[in-house]
C-alpha positions in Angstrom: -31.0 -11.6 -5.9 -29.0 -14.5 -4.7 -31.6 -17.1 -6.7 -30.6 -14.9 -10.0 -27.0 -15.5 -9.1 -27.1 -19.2 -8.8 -29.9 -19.5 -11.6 -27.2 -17.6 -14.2 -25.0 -20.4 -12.8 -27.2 -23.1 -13.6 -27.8 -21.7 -16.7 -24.2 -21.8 -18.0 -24.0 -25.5 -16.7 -22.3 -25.4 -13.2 -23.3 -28.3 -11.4 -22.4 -27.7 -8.2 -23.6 -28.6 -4.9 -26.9 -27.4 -4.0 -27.9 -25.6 -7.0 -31.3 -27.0 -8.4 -33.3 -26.2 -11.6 -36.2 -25.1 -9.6 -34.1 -22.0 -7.8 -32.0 -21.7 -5.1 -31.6 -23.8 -1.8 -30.6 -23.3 1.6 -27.3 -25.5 1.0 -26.0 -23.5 -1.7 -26.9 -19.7 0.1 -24.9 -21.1 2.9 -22.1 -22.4 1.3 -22.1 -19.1 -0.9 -22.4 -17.2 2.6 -19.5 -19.2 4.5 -17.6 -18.6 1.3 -17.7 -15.0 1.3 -17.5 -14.8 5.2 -13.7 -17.3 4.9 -12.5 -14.6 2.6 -13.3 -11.9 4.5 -11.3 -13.7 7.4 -8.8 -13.8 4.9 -8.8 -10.8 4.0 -8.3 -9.6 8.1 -5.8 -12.0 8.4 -3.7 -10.3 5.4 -4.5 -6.6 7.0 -3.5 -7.9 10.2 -0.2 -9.4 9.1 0.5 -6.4 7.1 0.0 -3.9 9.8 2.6 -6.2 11.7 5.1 -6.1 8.9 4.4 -1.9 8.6 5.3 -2.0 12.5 8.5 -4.0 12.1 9.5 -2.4 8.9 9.3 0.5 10.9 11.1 -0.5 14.1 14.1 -1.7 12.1 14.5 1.4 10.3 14.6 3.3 13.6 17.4 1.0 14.7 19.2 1.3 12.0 19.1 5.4 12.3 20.6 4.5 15.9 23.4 2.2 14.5 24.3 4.6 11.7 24.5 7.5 14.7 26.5 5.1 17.2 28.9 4.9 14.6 29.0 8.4 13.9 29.8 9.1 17.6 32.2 6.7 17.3 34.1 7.5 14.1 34.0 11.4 16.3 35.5 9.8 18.8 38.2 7.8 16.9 39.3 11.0 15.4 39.4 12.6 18.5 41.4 9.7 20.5 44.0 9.9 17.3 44.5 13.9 17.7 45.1 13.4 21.5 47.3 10.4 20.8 49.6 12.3 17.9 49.6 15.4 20.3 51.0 12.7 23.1 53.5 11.9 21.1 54.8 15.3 19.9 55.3 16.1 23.4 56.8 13.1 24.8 59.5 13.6 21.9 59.9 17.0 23.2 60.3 16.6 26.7 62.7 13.2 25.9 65.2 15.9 23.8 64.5 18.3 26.8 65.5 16.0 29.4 68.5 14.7 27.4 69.5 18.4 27.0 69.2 18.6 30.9 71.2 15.7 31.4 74.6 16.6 29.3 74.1 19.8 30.9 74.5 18.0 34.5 77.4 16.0 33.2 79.1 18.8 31.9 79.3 20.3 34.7 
């Protein structure tokens, strides 16, 4: 099979290393062979790298979903401080015109 290969080659005029009018030789079966066998690291390589990128893709969107919550609890929160701090207010305006009351009352008297 591999001598039909590289004799189609010859026949369309590659001259590459290796390749012979009389068939194929060891030189050219290993080069072909430690071509295929580079891209095929290649190849792992690229699953590898994009297994790593699926992971952090992944990890990042989790942490994002954590931000967007912490700020949810903290928008909550904010609205919550407010409220009390308005309520605060209303009171200590009530109790400042109750204590003024108190005190013309002491004076008048």
């Amino acid at each position: 099979m591999k001598c039909r290969v590289f004799g189609a080659l010859e026949q369309r005029g590659h001259d590459g290393h290796g390749i012979h009018s009389r068939g194929c030789t060891t030189d050219a079966v290993f080069g072909f062979a430690g071509s295929v066998e580079s891209q095929g690291s290649a190849t792992r390589e690229i699953s590898r790298n994009v297994a790593e990128v699926a992971s952090s893709a992944a990890k990042v969107t989790s942490n994002i979903t954590e931000v967007n919550q912490g700020a949810s609890e903290t928008g909550s929160a904010s609205s919550q401080v407010l409220a009390s701090a308005k309520s605060l207010s209303t009171e200590s305006n009530r109790l400042k015109l109750e204590v003024d009351k108190f005190l013309k009352a002491v004076r008048a008297a």
